[in-house]
C-alpha positions in Angstrom: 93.5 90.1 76.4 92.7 86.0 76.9 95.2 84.1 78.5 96.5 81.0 76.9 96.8 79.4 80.7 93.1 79.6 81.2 90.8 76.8 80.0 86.6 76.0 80.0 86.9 72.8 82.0 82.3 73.1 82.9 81.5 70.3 80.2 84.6 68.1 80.9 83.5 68.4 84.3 80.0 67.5 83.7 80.0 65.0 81.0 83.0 63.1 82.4 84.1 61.7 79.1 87.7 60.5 78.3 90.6 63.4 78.7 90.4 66.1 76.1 93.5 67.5 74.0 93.3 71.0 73.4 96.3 73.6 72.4 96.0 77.4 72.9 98.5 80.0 71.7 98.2 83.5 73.1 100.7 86.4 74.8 101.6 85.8 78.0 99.3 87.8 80.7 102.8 88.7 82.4 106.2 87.9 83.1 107.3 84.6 83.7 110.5 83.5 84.5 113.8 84.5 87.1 115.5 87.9 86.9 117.8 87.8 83.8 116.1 85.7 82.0 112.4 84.5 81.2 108.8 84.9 79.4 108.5 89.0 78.8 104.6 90.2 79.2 103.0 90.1 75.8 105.5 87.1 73.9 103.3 84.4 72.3 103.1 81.1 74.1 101.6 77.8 73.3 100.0 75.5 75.5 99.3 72.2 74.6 96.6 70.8 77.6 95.4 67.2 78.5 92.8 67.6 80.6 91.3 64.5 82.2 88.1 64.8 84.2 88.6 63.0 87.6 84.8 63.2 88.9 84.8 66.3 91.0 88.4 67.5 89.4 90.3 67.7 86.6 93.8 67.0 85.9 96.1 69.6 83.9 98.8 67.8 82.0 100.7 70.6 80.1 103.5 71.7 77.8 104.2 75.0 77.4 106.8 76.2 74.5 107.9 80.3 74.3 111.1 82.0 73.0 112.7 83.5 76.3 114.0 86.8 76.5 117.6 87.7 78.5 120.8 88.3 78.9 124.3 86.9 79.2 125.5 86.9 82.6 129.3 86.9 80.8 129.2 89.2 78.1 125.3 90.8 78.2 124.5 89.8 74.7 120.9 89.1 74.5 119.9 85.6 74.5 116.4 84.2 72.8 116.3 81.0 72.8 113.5 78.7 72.7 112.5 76.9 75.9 109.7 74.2 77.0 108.1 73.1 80.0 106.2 70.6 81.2 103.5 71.4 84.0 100.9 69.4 85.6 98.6 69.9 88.5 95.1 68.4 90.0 91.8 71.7 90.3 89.7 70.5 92.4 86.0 72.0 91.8 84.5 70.3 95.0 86.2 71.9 98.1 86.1 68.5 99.6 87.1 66.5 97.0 90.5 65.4 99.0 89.7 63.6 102.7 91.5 63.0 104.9 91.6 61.5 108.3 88.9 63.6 110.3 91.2 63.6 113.4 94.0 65.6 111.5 93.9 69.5 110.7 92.0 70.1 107.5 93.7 73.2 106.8 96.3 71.6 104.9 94.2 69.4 102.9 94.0 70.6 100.0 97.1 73.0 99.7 98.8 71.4 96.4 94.8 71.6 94.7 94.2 74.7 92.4 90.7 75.4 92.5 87.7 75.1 89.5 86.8 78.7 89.5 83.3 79.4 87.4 84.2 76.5 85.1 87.8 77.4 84.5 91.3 76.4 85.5 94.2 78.7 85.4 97.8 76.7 84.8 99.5 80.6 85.0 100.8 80.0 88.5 102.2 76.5 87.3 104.3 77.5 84.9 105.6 80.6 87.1 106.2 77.5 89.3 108.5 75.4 87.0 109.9 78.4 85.4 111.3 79.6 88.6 112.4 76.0 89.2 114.3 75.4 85.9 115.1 78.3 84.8 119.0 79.5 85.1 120.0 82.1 87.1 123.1 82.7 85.6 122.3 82.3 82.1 125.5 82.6 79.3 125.3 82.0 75.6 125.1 78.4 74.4 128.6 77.1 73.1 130.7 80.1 74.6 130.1 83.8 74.6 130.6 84.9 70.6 133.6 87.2 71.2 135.6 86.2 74.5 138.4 89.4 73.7 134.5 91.6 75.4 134.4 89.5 78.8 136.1 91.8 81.4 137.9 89.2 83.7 136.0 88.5 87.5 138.1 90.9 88.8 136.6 93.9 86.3 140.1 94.4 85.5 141.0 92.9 81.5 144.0 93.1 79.8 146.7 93.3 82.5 149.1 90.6 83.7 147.1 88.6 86.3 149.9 87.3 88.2 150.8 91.0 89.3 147.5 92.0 90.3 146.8 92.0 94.5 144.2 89.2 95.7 141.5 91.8 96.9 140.8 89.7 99.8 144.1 90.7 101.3 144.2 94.3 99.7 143.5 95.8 103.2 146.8 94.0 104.7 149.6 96.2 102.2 149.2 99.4 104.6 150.9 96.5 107.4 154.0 95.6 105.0 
């Protein structure tokens, strides 16, 4: 199975010509996204790439569109909708291609690079990035859960007279009355 996230950057990177526009549909190599809701392994993504050499780099400009898989945190109906997002990252092929001052620690240099690997960049651990980022945690169904009469009230008690119900945060008191 190919990954849509990976892309044959060795001629970019050689030639050095102006950025390239290249699109690439394919499943996704795992699952991307938060815990009730996101990218499932195997769903068809499409990634549309600029890549722009930068001499000993190249720069990843991406979109990435997929239907998500989920559920409703209200009323666990499942939700697909379609999602984009838009990633972008510098992959460094030359270990020193960021200096910095010679006094500092160069540990730390070149944290935020990804790295050229054999001629390829892999934008996977981008998008996991910004999925994780924008994703909702809590997601519900746009415009309103489809049948409201389903969603048990916060209290996991529907259909009785709220008012008469104890506040649970003072249940433990009664035995003192």
């Amino acid at each position: 199975m190919t990954s849509p996230f990976i892309f044959d950057v060795a001629d970019l990177l050689k030639s050095g010509d102006l950025p390239e526009h290249r699109v690439q549909i394919g499943p996704s190599p795992t699952r991307i996204g938060v815990e009730m809701i996101g990218i499932p392994e195997g769903q068809e993504v499409t990634v549309e790439a600029t890549l722009t050499p930068l001499g000993d780099a190249i720069m990843a400009d991406a979109d990435v569109r997929a239907i998500l898989t989920g559920e409703c945190v209200r009323c666990l109906h499942e939700l697909r909708p379609e999602s984009s997002f838009h990633i972008s990252g510098v992959f460094s092929a030359d270990p020193h291609f960021v200096e910095g001052n010679p006094d500092e620690d160069d540990e730390d240099i070149n944290d935020g690079l990804g790295h050229v690997d054999n001629g390829k960049i892999d934008l996977l651990q981008l998008l996991i990035d910004e999925a994780g980022l924008s994703l909702p945690f809590n997601p519900q169904c746009l415009g309103g859960c489809v049948d409201d009469d389903t969603v048990p009230a916060p209290d996991g008690i529907s259909g009785e007279d709220e008012e008469k119900l104890p506040d649970p945060r003072w249940a433990g008191l009664e035995k003192f009355l």
